[in-house]
C-alpha positions as MATLAB code, in Angstrom:
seq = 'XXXXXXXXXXXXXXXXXXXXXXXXXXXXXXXXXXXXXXXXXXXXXXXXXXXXXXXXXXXXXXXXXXXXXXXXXXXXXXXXXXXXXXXXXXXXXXXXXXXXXXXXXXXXXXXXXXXXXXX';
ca = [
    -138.874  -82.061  -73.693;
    -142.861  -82.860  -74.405;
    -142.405  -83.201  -77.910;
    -139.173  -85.184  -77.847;
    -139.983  -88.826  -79.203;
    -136.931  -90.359  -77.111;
    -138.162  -88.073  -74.148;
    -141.286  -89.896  -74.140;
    -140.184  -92.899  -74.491;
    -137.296  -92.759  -71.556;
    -140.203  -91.358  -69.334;
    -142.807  -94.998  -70.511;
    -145.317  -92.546  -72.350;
    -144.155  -94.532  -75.733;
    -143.465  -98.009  -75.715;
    -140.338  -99.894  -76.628;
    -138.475 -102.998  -75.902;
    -136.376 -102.749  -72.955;
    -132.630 -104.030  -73.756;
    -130.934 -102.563  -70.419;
    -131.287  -99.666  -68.543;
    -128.599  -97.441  -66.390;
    -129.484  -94.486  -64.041;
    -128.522  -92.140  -66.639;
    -129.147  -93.971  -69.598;
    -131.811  -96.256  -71.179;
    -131.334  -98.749  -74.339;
    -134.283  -99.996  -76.205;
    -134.687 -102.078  -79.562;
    -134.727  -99.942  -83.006;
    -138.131 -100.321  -84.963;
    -136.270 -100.048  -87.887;
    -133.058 -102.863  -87.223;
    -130.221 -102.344  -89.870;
    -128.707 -105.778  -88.595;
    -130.083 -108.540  -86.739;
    -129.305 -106.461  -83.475;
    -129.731 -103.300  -83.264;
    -130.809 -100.931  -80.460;
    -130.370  -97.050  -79.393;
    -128.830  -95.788  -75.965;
    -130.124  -92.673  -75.156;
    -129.403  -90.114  -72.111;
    -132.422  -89.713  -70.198;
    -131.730  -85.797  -70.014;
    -132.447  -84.477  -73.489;
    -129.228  -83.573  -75.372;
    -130.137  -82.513  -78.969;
    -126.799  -84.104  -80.504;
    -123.290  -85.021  -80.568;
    -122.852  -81.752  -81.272;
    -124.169  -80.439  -78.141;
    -122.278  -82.351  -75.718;
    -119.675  -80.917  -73.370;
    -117.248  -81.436  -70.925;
    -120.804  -81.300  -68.315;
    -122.118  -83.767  -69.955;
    -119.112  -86.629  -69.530;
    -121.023  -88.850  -66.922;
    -123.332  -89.463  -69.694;
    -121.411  -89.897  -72.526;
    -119.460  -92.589  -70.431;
    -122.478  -94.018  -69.225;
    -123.692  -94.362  -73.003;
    -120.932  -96.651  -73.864;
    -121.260  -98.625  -70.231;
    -124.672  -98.791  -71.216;
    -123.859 -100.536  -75.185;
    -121.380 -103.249  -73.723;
    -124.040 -104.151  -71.151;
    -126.595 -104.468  -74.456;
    -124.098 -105.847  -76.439;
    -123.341 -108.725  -73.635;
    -127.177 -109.303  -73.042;
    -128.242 -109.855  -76.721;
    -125.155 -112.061  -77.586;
    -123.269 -109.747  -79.804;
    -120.469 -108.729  -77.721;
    -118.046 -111.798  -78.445;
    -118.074 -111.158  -82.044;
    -118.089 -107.302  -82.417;
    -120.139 -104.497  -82.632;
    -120.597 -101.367  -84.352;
    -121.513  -98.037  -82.554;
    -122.766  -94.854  -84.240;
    -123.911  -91.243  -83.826;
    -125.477  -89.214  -86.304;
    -125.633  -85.736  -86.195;
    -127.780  -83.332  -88.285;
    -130.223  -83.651  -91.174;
    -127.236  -84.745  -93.709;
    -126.181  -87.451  -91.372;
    -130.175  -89.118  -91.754;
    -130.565  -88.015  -87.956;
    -134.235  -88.057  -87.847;
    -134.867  -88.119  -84.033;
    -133.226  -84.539  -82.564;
    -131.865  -86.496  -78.857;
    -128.790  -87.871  -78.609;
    -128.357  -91.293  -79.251;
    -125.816  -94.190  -80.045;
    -126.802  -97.220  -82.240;
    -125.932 -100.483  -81.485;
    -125.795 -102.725  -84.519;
    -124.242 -106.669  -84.840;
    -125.113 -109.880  -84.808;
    -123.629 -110.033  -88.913;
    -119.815 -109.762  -90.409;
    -120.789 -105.704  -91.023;
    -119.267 -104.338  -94.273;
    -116.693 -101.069  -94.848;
    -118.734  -98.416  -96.183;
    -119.075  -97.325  -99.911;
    -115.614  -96.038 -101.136;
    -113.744  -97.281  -98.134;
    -111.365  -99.863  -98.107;
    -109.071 -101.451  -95.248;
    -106.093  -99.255  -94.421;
    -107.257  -95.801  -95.711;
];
């Protein structure tokens, strides 16, 4: 998609920071880190969201987590744990409509607001 920020980027139009790459896949730094490491995966076919994936699209979603243990192992955050996310949709702060996992570690990460070990 033209107008697809992550589009452009997968296809070198935009710049980022390479982390690693796979044949479906592509991981790049965030320009906005919420931890000392933090970096997207992204399919490079367009998918608009989690919520759009299918059974079709399984090579990719595998891929996508193939693709954040290689990161994870390359920036030194895979020995101590990492944390993985999708957002989906407006409410979820999903500003970027392609789908895309962060990567975030490199700190002891906290339980979210109102959440507490064993709920």
């Amino acid at each position: 998609m033209a107008d697809c920020l992550f589009c452009q980027i997968v296809a070198g139009e935009v710049p980022s920071k390479e982390v690693v790459s796979g044949e479906k896949t592509y991981a790049f730094f965030d320009i906005n880190p919420g931890a000392p490491v933090h970096f997207l995966v992204v399919p490079r076919h367009h998918i608009t969201d989690a919520a759009q994936v299918d059974p079709g699209h399984a090579e990719i979603v595998a891929e996508m987590f193939v693709t954040a243990r290689a990161g994870a192992e390359a920036t030194g955050i895979a020995d101590g744990g990492y944390r993985l996310v999708f957002n989906v949709g407006p409410h979820a702060l999903n500003s970027v409509p392609h789908l895309h996992m962060h990567v975030l570690g490199g700190q002891q990460m906290g339980w979210p607001p109102g959440i507490e070990p064993g709920q």
